[in-house]
N, C-alpha and C positions, 0 to 999 in steps of 0.2 A: 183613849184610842184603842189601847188592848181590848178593854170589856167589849167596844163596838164591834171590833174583826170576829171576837168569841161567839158573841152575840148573831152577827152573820155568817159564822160556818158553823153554829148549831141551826138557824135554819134553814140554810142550805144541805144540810145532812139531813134533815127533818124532809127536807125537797124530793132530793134523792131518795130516799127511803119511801116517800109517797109512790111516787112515779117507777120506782123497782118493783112494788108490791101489787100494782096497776093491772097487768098482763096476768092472767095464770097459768095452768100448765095447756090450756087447750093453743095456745099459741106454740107450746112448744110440741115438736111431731115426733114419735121414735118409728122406723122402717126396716126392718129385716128381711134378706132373701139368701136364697143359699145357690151356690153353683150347679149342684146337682141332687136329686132326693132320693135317689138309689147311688146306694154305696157297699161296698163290702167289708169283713171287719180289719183294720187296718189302715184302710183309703184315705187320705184327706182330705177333707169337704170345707170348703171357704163360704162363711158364714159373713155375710157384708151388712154391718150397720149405721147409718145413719139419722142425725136428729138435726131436725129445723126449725128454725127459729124464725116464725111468720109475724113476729112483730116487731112493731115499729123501733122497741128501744130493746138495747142488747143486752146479753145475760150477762153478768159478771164472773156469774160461779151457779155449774150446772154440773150432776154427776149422770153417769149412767152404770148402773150396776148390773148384771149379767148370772142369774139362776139358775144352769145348765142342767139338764137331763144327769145324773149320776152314772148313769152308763156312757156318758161321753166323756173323749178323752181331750183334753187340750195338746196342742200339737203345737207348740210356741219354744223359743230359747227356755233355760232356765231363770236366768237376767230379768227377762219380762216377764215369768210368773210370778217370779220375788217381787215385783213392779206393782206390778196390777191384782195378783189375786188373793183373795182375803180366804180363811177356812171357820167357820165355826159350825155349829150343833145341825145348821140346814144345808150344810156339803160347802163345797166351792163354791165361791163366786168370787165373778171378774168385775175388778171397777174401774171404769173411766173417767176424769176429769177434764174439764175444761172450759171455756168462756165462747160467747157467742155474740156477733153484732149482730146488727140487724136484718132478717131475708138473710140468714146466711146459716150455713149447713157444717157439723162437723162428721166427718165420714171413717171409717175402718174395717178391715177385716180381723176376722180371728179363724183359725184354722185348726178343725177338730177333728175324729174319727172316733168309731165304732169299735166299742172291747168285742161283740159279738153277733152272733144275728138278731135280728129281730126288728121292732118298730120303736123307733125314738119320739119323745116333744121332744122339744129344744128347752122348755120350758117358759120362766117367765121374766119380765125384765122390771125395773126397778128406774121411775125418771126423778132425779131432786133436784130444783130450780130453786138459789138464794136468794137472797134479797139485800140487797147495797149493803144493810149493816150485819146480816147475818143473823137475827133477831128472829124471823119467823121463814123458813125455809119449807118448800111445797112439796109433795111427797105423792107422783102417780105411778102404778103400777097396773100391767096387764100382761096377757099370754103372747107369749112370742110369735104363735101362730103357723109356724113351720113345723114340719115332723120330717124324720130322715125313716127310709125303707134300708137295712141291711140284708142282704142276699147272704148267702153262704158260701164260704172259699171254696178255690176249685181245689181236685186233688188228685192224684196219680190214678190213672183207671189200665185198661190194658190197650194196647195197640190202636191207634184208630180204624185202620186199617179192617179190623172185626166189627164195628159199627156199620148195621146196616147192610154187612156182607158184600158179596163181590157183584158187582154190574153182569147182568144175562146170569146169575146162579139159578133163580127157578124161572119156566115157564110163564108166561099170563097166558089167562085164558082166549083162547081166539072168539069172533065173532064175525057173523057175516058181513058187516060193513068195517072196515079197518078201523082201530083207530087213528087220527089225523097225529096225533103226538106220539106217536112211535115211529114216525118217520125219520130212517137214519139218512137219505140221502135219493141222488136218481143214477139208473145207468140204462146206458142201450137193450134197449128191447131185442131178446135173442129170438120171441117165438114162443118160447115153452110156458111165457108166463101168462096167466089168464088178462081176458082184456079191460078187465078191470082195474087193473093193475097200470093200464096208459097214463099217462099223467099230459093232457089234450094240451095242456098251457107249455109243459117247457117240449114238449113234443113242435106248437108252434114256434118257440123261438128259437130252436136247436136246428130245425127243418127236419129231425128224423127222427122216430117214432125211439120216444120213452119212457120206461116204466119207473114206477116207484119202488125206491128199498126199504123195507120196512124192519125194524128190530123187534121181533115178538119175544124176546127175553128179556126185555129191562126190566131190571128190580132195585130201584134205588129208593125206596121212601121204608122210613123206618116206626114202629110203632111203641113207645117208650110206656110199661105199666107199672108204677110205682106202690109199691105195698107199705102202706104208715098202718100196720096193726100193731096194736098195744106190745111194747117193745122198751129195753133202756133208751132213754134219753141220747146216750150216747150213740147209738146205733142207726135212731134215726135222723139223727143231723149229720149223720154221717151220709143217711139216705140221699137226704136233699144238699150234700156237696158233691155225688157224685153226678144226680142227677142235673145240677147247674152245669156238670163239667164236659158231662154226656150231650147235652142240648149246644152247647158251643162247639165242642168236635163235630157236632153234625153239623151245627152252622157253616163252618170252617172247609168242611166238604160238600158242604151246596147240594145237603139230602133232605126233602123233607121230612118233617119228623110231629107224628099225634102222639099228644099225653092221655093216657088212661092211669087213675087213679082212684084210691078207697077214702082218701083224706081232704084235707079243706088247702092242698094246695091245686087241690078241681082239674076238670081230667079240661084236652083244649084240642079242637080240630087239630087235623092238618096242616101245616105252615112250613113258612121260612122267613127269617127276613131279622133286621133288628128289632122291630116292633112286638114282633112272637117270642124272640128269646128274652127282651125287657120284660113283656107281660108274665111269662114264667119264672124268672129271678124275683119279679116286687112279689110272687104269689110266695116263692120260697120265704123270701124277708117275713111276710105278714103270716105265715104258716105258725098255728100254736100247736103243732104235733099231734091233731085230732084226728082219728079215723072212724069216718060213718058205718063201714060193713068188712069184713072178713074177703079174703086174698082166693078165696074161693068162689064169690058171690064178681070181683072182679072180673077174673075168665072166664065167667058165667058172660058178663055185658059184653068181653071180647069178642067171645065167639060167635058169639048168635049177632055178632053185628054184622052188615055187607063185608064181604070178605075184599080184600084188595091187592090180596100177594106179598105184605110188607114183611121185613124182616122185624125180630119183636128181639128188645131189653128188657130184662126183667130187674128192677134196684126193686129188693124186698133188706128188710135188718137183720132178718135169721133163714133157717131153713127148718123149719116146726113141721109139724106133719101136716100139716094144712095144707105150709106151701110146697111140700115133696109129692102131695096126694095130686094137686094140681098143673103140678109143670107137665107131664107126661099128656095129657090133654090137650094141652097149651099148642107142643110138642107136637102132636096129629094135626092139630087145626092148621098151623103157618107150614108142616111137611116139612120142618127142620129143627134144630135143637135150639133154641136162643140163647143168647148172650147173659148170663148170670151175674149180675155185679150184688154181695152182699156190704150190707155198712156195716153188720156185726162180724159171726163167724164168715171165715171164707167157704167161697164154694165150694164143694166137690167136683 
């Protein structure tokens, strides 16, 4: 009677063991996304993984191991690093454990951040599917697929209030047809003002004859030139924290604001909005501190562009004689002094 029972739970183990080894890993799925892909360094970004299990019979024993970018930080208790993360000769990694029935999903997040700026992979992941007796265990791997954008921290600049300078400070140029967007408001028609100037529509609904008021001094858009010439390192990341800090305070006061730049963080219309100051943060993050032409060649494109009245930032990393030769230029073109922000030495 013993030998028979032996005899049927070796092949019933022989069974098992067929039918565990049946499915392979295309049944099993791994899925990662992240909360957000621009980050700054510090931020925590929740990295959510999940793996499914599309067949019919369940896993017993399935790992999932986790490859991580070396510039990323884990952002977990202590308790659960000692837990989950292993260290040898290829950096950290994170491993998961656990079992699967069938059509059925095991889910997690892990929450990481950025030592500094730049572009991260996430890198690659690691799937092991056993098999009932543990005997021949399946082994897939692929790239994570995700990459995180780091921007640059903001950082102490001067006053906001200097940005962009004060509302009606210079003239715009007049023209025979008004413009429609400088219209501050309406008032009663005294007489003295030309009749052009009636405004026919709230004239009808007022019943008495009104003119329009128009503000021919608004000066509120600001023009941002950023100098990346060959510079410390230090200097110019410094560049691009102020200028991330800079394009926020304008957000902040609802001015718009153009990038001119020498570097491959690319010069950008006019704008406002979230969408304009996103697109200049992922340009900082993905910025390898390249500059195409000289801070001269710059206020060369400035100037000879249509002119607009804008107040001008200048973030350069030093003051070299380059950029001393050229401010005073600068300086005539916009009929005021600009805003000087250095990432190296301070201004004068």
């Amino acid at each position: 009677m013993t030998v028979f029972v032996l005899i049927c739970s070796v092949i019933l183990l022989a069974i098992l063991e067929g039918l565990s080894r049946r499915d392979d890993l295309r049944e099993l799925i791994a899925e990662f996304r992240i909360d957000s892909e621009l980050t700054e360094p510090g931020e925590e970004v929740t990295l959510r993984y999940t793996v499914q299990n599309n067949s019919r019979w369940p896993v017993l024993y399935a790992a999932l191991t986790l490859q991580l970018d070396p510039g990323l930080r884990i952002c977990e208790e202590e308790a659960w690093l000692r837990r989950n993360t292993h260290r040898d000769r290829m950096g950290t990694q994170i491993r998961f454990h656990f079992f699967l029935m069938p059509r059925k999903k095991y889910s997690g997040i892990l929450r990481i951040s950025c030592a500094r700026r730049g572009q991260y992979r996430l890198g690659r992941y690691y799937l092991m599917r056993g098999d009932y007796m543990g005997l021949a265990p399946a082994l897939n791997s692929g790239d994570i697929g995700l990459r995180l954008v780091c921007t640059a921290r903001r950082c102490e600049i001067p006053e906001p209030e200097t940005l962009g300078g004060v509302m009606g400070e210079v003239p715009v140029r007049r023209f025979i047809l008004d413009d429609p967007c400088m219209l501050r408001g309406y008032r009663e028609y005294t007489g003295r003002e030309p009749m052009k100037q009636i405004s026919w529509m709230q004239t009808a609904k007022t019943g008495q004859l009104t003119v329009r008021q128009n503000d021919f001094i608004i000066d509120r858009n600001v023009s941002i030139l950023l100098n990346m010439e060959a510079a410390p390192e230090a200097a110019l990341e410094r560049c691009l924290e102020l200028l991330r800090t800079v394009c926020e305070e304008l957000e902040a006061q609802r001015v718009p604001y153009a990038l001119f730049t020498n570097g491959d963080v690319f010069s950008l219309d006019e704008g406002l909005g979230r969408n304009h100051v996103l697109y200049i943060q992922r340009r900082i993050g993905l910025s390898r501190l390249v500059s195409y032409f000289g801070f001269t060649r710059l206020v060369d494109r400035y100037v000879f562009r249509p002119r607009d009245n804008s107040s001008c930032i200048v973030i350069t990393p030093g003051l070299n004689e380059a950029v001393q030769a050229a401010l005073p230029r600068l300086q005539r073109c916009i009929g005021r002094e600009p805003l000087l922000l250095c990432g190296g030495e301070e201004a004068s």
